[in-house]
C-alpha positions in Angstrom: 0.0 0.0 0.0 1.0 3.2 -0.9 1.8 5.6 2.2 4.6 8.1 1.0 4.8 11.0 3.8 3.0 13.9 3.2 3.3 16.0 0.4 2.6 20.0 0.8 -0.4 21.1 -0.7 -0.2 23.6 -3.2 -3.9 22.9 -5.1 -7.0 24.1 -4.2 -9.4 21.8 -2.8 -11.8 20.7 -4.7 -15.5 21.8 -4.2 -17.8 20.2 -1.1 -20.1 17.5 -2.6 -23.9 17.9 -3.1 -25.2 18.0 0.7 -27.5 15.2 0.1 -24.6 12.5 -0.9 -23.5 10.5 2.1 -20.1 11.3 4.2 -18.5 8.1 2.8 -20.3 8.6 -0.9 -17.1 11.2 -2.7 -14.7 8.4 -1.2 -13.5 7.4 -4.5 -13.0 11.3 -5.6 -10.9 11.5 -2.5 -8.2 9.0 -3.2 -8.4 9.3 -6.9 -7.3 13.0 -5.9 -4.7 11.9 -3.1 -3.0 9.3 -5.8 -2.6 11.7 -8.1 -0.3 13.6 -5.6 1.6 10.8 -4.6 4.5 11.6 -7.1 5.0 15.1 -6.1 8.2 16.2 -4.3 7.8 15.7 -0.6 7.9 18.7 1.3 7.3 17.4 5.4 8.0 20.4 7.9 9.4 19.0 11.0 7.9 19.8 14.9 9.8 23.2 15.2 8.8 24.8 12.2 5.3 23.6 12.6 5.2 25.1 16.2 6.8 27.9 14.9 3.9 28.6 11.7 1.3 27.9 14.6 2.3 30.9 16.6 2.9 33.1 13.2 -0.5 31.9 12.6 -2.1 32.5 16.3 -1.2 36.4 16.1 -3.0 36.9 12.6 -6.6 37.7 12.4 -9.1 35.0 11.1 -10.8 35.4 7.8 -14.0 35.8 8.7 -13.8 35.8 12.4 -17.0 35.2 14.8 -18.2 33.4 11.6 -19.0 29.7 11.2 -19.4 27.4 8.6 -22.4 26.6 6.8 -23.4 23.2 7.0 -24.7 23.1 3.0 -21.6 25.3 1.7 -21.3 24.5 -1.6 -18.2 27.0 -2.7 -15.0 26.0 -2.6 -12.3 27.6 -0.1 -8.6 28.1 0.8 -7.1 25.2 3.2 -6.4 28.0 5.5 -10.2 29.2 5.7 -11.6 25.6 5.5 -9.7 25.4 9.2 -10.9 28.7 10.4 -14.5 27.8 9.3 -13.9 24.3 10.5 -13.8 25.1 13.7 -16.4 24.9 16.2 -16.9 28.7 16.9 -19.2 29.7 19.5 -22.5 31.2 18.2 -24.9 33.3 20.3 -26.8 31.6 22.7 -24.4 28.3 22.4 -23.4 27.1 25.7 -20.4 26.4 26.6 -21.4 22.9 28.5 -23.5 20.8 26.3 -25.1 17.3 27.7 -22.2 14.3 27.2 -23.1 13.1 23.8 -22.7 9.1 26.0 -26.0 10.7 28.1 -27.7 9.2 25.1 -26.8 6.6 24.4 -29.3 3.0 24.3 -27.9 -0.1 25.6 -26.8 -3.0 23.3 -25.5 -6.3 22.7 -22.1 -4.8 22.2 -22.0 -3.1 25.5 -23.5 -5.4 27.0 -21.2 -8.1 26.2 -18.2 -6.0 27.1 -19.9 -5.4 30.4 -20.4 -9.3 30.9 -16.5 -10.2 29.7 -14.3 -10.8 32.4 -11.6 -12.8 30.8 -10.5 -13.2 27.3 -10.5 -16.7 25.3 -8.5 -19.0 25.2 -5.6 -17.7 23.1 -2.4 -19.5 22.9 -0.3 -16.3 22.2 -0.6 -15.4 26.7 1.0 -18.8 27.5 3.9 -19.0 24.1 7.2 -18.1 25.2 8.6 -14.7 23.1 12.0 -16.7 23.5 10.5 -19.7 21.1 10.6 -18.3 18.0 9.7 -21.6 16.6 6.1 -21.6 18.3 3.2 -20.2 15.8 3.8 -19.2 11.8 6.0 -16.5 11.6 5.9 -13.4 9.3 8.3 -10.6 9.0 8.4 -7.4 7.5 10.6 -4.3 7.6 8.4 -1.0 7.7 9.4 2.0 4.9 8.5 4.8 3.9 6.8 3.1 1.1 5.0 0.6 2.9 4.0 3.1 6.5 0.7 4.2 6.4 0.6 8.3 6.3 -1.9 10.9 8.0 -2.1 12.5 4.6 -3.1 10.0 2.3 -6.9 8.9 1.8 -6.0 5.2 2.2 -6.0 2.9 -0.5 -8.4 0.5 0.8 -11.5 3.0 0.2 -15.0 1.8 1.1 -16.6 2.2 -2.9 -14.1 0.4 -4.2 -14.5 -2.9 -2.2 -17.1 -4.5 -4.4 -14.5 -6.4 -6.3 -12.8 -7.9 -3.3 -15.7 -8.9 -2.0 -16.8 -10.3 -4.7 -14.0 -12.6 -5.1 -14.3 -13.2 -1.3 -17.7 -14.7 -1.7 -16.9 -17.0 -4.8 -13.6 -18.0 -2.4 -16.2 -18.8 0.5 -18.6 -20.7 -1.6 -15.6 -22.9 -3.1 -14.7 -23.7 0.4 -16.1 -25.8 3.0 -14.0 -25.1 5.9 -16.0 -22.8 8.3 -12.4 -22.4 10.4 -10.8 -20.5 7.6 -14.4 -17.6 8.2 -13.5 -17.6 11.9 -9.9 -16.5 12.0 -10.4 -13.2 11.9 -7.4 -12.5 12.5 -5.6 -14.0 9.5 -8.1 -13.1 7.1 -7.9 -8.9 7.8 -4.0 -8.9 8.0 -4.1 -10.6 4.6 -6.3 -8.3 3.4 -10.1 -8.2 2.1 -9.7 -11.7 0.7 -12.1 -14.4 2.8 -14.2 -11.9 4.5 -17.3 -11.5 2.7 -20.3 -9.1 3.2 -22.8 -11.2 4.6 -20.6 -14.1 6.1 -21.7 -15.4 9.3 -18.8 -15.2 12.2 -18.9 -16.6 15.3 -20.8 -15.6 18.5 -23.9 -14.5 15.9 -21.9 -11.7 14.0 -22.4 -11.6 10.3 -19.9 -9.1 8.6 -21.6 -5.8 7.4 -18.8 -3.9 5.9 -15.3 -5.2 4.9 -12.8 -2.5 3.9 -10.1 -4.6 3.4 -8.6 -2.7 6.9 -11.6 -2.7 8.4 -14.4 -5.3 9.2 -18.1 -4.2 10.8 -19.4 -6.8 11.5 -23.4 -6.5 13.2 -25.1 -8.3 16.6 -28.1 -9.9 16.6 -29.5 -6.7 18.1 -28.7 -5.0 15.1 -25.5 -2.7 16.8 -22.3 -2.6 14.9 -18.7 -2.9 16.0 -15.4 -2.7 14.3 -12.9 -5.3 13.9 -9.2 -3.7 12.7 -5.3 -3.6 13.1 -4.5 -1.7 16.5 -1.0 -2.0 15.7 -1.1 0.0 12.7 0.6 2.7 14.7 3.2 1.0 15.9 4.3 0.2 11.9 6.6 3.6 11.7 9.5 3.4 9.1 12.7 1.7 10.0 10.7 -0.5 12.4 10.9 -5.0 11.8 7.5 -6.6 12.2 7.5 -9.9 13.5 4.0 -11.7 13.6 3.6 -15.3 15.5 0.2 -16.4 13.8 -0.6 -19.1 16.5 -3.4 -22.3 15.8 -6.0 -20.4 18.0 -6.1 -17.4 15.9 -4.3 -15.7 18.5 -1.2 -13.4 17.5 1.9 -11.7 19.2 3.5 -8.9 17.2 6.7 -7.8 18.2 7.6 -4.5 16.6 11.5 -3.5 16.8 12.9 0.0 16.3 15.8 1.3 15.3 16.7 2.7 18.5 16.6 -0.9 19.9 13.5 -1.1 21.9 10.6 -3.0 21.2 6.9 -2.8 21.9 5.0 -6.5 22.2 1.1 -7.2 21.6 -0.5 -9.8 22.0 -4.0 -10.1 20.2 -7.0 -12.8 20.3 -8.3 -14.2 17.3 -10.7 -11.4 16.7 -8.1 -9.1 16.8 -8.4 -8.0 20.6 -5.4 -6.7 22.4 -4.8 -8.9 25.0 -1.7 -7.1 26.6 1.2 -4.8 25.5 4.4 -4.0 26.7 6.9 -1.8 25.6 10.4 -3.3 26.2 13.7 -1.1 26.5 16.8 -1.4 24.9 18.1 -2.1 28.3 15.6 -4.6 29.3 13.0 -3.0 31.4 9.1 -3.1 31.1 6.5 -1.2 30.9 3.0 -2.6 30.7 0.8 -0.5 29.1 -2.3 -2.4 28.5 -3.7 -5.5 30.0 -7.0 -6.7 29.2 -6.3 -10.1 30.2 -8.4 -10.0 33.2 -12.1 -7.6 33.9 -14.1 -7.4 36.4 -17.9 -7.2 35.3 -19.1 -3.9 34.7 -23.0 -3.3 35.9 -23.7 -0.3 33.7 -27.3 0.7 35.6 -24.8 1.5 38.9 -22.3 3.8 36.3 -23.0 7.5 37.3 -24.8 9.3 34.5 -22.6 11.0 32.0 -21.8 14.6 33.3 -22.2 17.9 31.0 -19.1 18.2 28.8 -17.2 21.7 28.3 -16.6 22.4 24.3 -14.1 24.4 23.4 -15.3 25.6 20.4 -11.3 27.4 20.1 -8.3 26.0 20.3 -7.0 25.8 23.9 -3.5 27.0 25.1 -1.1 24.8 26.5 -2.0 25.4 30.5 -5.7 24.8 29.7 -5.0 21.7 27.1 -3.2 20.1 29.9 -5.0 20.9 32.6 -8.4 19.3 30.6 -6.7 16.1 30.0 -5.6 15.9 33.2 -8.7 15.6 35.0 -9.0 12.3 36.9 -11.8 9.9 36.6 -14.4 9.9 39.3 -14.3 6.2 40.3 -12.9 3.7 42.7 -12.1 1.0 40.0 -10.3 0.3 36.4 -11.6 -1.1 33.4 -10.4 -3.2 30.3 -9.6 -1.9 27.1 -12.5 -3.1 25.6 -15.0 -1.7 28.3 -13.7 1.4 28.2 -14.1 1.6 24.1 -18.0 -0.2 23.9 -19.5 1.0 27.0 -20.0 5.0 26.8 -21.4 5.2 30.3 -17.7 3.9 31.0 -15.9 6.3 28.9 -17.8 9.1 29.9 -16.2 8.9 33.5 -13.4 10.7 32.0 -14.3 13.9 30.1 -13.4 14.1 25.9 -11.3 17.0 25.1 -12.8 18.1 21.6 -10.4 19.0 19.0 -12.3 21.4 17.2 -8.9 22.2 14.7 -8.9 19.3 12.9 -12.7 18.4 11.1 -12.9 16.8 7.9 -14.0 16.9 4.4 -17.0 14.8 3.6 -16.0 11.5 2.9 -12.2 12.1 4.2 -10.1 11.3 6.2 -7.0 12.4 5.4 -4.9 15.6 7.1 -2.5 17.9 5.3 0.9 19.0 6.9 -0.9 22.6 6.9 -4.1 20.3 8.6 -1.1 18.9 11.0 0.4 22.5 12.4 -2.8 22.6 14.3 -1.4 19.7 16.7 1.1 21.1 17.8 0.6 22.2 21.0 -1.9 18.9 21.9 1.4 17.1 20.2 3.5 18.5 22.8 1.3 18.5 25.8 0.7 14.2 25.2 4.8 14.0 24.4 5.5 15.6 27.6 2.9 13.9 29.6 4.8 10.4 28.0 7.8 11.6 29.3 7.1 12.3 32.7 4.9 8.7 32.9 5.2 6.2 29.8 2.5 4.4 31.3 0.0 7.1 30.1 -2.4 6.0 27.6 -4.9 8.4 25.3 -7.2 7.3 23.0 -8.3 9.2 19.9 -11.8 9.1 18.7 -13.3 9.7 15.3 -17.0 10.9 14.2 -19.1 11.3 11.4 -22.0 13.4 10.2 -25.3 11.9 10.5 -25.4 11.2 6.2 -24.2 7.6 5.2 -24.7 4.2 6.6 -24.1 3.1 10.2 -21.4 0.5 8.6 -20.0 2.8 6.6 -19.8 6.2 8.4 -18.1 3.6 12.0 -15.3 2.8 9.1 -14.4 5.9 8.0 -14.9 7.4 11.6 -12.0 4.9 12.9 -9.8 6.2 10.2 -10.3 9.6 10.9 -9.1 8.8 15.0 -6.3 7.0 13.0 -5.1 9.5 10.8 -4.9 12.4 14.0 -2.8 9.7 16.0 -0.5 9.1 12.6 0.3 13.1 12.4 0.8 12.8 16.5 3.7 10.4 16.0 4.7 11.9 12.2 5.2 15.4 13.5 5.1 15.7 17.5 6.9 11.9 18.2 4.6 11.4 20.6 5.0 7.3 21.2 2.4 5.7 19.0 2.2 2.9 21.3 0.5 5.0 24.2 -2.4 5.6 22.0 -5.3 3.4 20.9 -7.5 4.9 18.4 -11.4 4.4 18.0 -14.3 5.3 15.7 -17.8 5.8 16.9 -19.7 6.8 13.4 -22.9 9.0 14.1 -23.1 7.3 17.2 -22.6 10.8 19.9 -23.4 13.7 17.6 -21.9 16.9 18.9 -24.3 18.8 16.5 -27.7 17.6 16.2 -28.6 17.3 13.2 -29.2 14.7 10.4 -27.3 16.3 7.6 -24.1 17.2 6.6 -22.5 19.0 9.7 -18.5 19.7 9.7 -18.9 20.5 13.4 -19.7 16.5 13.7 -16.5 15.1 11.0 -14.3 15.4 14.3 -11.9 13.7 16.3 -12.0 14.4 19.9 -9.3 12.4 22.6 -9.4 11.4 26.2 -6.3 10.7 28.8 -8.0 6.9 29.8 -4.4 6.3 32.2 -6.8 6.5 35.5 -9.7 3.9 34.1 -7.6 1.6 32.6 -6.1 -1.8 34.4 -2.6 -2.0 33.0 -1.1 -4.8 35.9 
């Protein structure tokens, strides 16, 4: 896959798409465009001279200040004024504390099941020994420049233009007769969209809604979705070796080791699950940063009710940036991984910190180095918050407008969380490995409204450190 680091842009974007198309529909238009850029000369600011444009840019006036966006905007604009209009800018009689976006939310299977889970399968990948390099199938790969995914490029892998692999996937299923080869999840999305077809029953009632070829949604009985993906996609930086142990179970442990000789180890189910990760020094020491290996069950009816969130509708300075994220959960307990990311009543005990300089083109999920200055002071703030405790963990979240399918827009929405925690790492070197990234669709609407809404194409982040169990 092509994933060249990202070029400047120098053309103007192209104009918004008819309001009434969905926020996945112009996918194709998107990485037609981005492809067609991929041969231009790089031209990658580093961290300093991005921190540097950000405070040339703070003491300039805003085009159209106290302004916001229209939501049907059909003319085109300057990258510049698309972030300027992008942002969520206080109109009168907005308040500043809105009702948590989780306060909303209906039970379903998929919470309900993470509520219920207090230990993981059976996965043979906890009891292997890392030292046996003979136990599982092995696969190994050295990460490039050509080969890293980038927070710039519309990935290659875009929704419309899945029907062919699926199709193939279907004939492939119907040839075969071996159910196991549908239930290793595992295996089947790191080898692509190939086996995975729309429609496919899985196991634990879950029949695949949406396949990607990174992605899989698959949908409960209950009709809610969730997403099966990569988590160590972030972890694949250039000048990184990939080694995967593919073990009988489904169950994998991917050691990733960088140049500077440390190494970070996960451990994954068969559906893809982080189990546990560690990040290993070049001297020897450990750091576990996530265990999910053990949960206690989660009665979500006792969970205090979502409080009223604070929206900064501008971007905050550094002082207030960290002390939002620094504000610790109200509770006596921790939660797994997976609680945390499919129970919102859980999630909500810490509060988001919106990211209102970063939203997204319909259909796109793909950030520009100009897009990327914009971090730079939450790039800094999460760097130095890994450097005073490297056990800290943040996840990103991605949304969508209400236009599109459920399937679709939870896709697209996990990319989006993906690409902000790519331009973290590209530009700030904040350590992908304390950072999990999630989509939630049209799930928590900031804006409600069922059509196309750039307040909503968002990414928002929470510091999860006090609810999650790491030992």
């Amino acid at each position: 896959m092509r994933a060249k680091r990202p070029p400047a842009p120098e053309a103007a974007p192209e104009p918004r798409p008819d309001p009434g198309t969905a926020d996945t529909a112009p996918q194709a238009d998107s990485d037609q465009d981005a492809d067609a850029t991929e041969d231009q000369p790089a031209a990658t600011p580093d961290a300093q001279e991005l921190e540097q444009r950000l405070q040339e840019k703070a003491q300039q006036p805003r085009p159209g200040d106290g302004q916001s966006q229209s939501p049907g905007a059909q003319e085109p604009e300057s990258g510049a004024q698309q972030q300027a209009d992008g942002q969520a800018q206080a109109q009168p009689g907005q308040p500043d504390e809105v009702q948590a976006p989780e306060a909303q939310a209906q039970q379903n299977a998929v919470a309900q099941r993470a509520a219920e889970k207090t230990a993981p399968d059976a996965a043979a990948a906890l009891s292997a020994s890392e030292d046996d390099a003979g136990e599982g199938e092995a696969s190994e790969i050295q990460i490039t420049d050509e080969n890293a995914r980038s927070s710039a490029e519309e990935f290659a892998t875009a929704i419309t233009q899945q029907q062919a692999a699926q199709d193939q996937a279907e004939q492939r299923a119907e040839e075969s007769d071996d159910d196991d080869k549908l239930k290793n999840i595992a295996g089947m999305l790191l080898a692509g969209a190939a086996g995975m077809a729309v429609g496919k029953m899985l196991s634990n009632d879950r029949q695949v809604a949406l396949n990607t070829g990174d992605r899989v949604v698959v949908t409960l009985p209950d009709g809610s979705q969730q997403l099966i993906k990569d988590d160590n996609i972030l972890l694949y930086q250039p000048g990184s070796n990939v080694r995967t142990q593919t073990f009988d179970d489904g169950s994998t442990r991917t050691t990733v080791l960088r140049q500077d000789g440390s190494r970070v180890v996960t451990i994954r189910d068969a559906n893809m699950n982080v189990l546990r990760r560690t990040l290993v020094r070049e001297d020897g020491s450990e750091t576990r940063l996530i265990d999910d290996t053990e949960a206690q069950p989660v009665q979500i009816s006792d969970l205090p009710a979502p409080p009223p969130v604070r929206i900064n509708r501008e971007r905050l300075d550094e002082a207030a940036l960290r002390e939002a994220l620094r504000r610790e959960a109200d509770v006596d307990r921790r939660f797994s991984l997976g609680q945390i990311r499919n129970i919102p009543e859980v999630r909500a005990l810490v509060a988001p910190v919106n990211v209102p300089e970063i939203t997204f083109e319909t259909g796109s999920a793909a950030i520009s180095p100009d897009q990327a200055q914009e971090l730079a002071t939450l790039g800094k703030v999460i760097r130095d918050s890994i450097d005073q405790d490297p056990r800290e963990i943040y996840m990103i979240e991605g949304y969508t407008d209400a236009v599109g399918s459920d399937a679709a827009n939870l896709a697209l929405s996990d990319r989006r969380a993906e690409s902000v925690a790519l331009a973290l790492t590209e530009y700030f070197q904040v350590p992908p490995e304390n950072m999990v990234v999630q989509g939630y669709g049209e799930q928590f609407l900031l804006v409600p409204s069922d059509g196309p809404e750039r307040q909503n194409r968002r990414v928002a982040l929470r510091r999860i450190t006090d609810l999650l169990a790491q030992n």
